[in-house]
N, C-alpha and C positions, 0 to 999 in steps of 0.2 A: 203424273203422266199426262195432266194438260199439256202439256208443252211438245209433244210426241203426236207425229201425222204419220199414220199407218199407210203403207201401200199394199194392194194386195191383188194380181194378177186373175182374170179368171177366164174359164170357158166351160162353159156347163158344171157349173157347183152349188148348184143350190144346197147338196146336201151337205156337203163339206163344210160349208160356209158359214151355217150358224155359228160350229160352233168354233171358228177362227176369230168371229165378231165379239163371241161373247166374252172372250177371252182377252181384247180389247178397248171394252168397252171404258173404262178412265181414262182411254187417250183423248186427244183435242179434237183429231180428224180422221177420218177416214176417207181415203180413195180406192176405189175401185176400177181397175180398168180391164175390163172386156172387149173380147176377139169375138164377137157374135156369138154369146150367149143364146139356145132356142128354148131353156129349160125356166125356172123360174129364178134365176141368178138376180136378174135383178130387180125384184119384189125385193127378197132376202136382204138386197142392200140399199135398198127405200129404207125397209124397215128398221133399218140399224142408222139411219139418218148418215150414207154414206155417199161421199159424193161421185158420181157417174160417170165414169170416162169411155170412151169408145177406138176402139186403135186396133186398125191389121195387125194379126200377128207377126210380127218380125222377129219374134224372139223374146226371152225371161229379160234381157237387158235392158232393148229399146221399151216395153210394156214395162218397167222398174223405173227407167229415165220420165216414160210419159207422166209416170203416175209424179213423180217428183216436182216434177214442172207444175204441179196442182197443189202440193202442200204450202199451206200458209203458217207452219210451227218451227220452232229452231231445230228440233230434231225428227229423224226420217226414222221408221222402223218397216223393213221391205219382209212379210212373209208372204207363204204360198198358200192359199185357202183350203190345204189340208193341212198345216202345221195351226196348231195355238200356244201359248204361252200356258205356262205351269204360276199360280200363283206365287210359290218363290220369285220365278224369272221378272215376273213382274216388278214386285217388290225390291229388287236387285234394279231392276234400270231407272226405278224414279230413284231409288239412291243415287245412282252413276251419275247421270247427267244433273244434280245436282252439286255433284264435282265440281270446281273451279275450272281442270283439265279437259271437262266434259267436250268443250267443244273440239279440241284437237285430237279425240280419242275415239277409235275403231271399237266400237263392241261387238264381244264372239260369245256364244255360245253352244252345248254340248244339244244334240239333234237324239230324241230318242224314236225311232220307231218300230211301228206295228204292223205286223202283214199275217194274214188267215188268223187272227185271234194270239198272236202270241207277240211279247216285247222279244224284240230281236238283241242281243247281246254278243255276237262274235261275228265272224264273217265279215266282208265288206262293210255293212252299217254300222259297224264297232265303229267308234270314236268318233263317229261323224259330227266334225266342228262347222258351223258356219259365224261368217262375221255380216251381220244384218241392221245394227243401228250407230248410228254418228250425227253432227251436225248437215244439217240438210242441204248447206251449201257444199260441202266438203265431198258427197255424195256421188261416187263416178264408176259404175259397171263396167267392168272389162273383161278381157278373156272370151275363149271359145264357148259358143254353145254348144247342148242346152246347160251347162253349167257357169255360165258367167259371175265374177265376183267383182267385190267392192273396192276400188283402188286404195291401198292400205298406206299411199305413198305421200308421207310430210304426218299422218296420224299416228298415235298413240295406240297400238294393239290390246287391251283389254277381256280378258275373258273371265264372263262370270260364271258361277258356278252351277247357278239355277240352268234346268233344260228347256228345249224345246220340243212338244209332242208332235209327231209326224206321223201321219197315215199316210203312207202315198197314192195305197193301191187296196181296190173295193175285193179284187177277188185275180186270179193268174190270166183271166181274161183279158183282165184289164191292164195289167202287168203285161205281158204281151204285145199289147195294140200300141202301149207308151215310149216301148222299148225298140220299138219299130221306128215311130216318130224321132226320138234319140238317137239311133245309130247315125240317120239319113241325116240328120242338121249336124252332127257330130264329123261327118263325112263332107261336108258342102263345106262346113267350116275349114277344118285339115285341106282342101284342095285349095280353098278360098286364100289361103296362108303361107302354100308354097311346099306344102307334106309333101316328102319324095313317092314316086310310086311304090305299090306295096312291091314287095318280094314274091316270088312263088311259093307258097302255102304258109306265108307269114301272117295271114289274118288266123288260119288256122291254129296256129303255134301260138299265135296272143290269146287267143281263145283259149285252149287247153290251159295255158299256163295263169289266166285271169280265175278258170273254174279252180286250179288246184291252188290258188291262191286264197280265194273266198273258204272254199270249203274242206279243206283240207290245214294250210298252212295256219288260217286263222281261225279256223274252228266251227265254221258253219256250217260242219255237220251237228254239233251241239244243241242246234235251233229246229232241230226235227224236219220236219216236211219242208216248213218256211223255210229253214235254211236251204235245203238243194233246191229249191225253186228259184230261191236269190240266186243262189251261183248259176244255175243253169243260165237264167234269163240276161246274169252279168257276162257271160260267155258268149252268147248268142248276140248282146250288143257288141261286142266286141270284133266278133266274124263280121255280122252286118256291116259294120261300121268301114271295116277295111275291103268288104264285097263292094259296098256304094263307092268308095276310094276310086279303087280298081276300075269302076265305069265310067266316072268322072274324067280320066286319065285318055279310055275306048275312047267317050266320045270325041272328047276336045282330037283324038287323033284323025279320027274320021273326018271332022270338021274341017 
């Protein structure tokens, strides 16, 4: 895993952080780029001998790209300073990129997370893939925020089998305040891109039908508490999302 320059996003994670670091510690590098951290973030990432980047938030993509522009290794590995690597996953990407094909190939893999104390297994978090490591030049974030992904385009798709661990959220508080942040960027995006205006009670209708998706159709009522909490909040970004639409549309008309 010398060979492997970790990128990793932050703003106020000191707690998260150890243990994303410690989970990478065989890699070559580490970068860190921070949106004005007030907490002890970057102590945390002194102490992991990680190197220091500083950049307005613009987004997981542009914060992904800056940190990039800083790695000195042939290969990129972009997590989020709640996700760490499972020692399988690990063991799995020094095999990969030791692959001949390494360099023209997309690695994915399986996202497992955790909310109020319990592994999530149905519901929206089912299956959750992401593709996070490649050749560092090859390297290009696209798509809408907050969910922007890795251009898969000329690469070789590979998914290993090892997971990755995901806490996203400390308590529903926190869930809540995130969810909020995510509707609004998700919203600015969609108008930024040419989204038609919503319908009349079509934010509502995607809502309804995003809860009886999560927790109904795929089972996250299964996941107790945690589960209607995900659904609820996945519904509620969903309204948000086409409420902030809808204003975006007011204003420019006013304007």
């Amino acid at each position: 895993m010398s060979e492997v320059s970790v990128v990793v996003p932050t703003l106020n994670e000191e707690k998260n952080l150890p243990t994303c670091l410690d989970s990478v510690a065989p890699c070559g590098q580490i970068v860190v780029v921070d949106s004005g951290s007030t907490d002890g973030t970057r102590a945390v990432a002194e102490k992991y001998g990680a190197l220091w980047v500083e950049k307005k938030w613009e987004g997981f993509g542009p914060a992904r790209e800056a940190g990039r522009l800083q790695c000195d290794k042939p290969f990129v590995l972009f997590l989020d300073a709640d996700e760490s690597l499972t020692p399988q996953l690990r063991e799995e990407m020094a095999a990969a990129i030791g692959n001949p094909e390494a360099e023209s190939s997309l690695y994915g893999f399986r996202r497992v997370s955790r909310f109020l104390g319990k592994t999530i297994q149905h519901g929206d978090w089912k299956n959750d893939r992401v593709f996070r490591l490649c050749a560092s030049p090859r390297a290009r974030w696209i798509g809408d925020e907050p969910h922007p992904r890795l251009n898969p385009e000329n690469l070789r798709e590979v998914f290993l089998s090892g997971h990755l661990k995901h806490a996203p959220y400390r308590d529903e508080k926190q869930f809540r305040s995130k969810i909020e942040i995510y509707a609004a960027a998700a919203a600015a995006a969609a108008f930024q891109n040419g989204a038609k205006k919503p319908g009349f009670g079509e934010g509502l209708f995607r809502a309804w039908w995003r809860w009886t998706r999560c927790y109904l159709v795929r089972g996250g009522f299964l996941d107790g508490r945690a589960g209607w909490v995900i659904a609820r909040e996945n519904a509620r970004m969903v309204e948000l999302k086409y409420r902030h639409l809808s204003e975006h549309y007011q204003s420019r008309t006013i304007l």
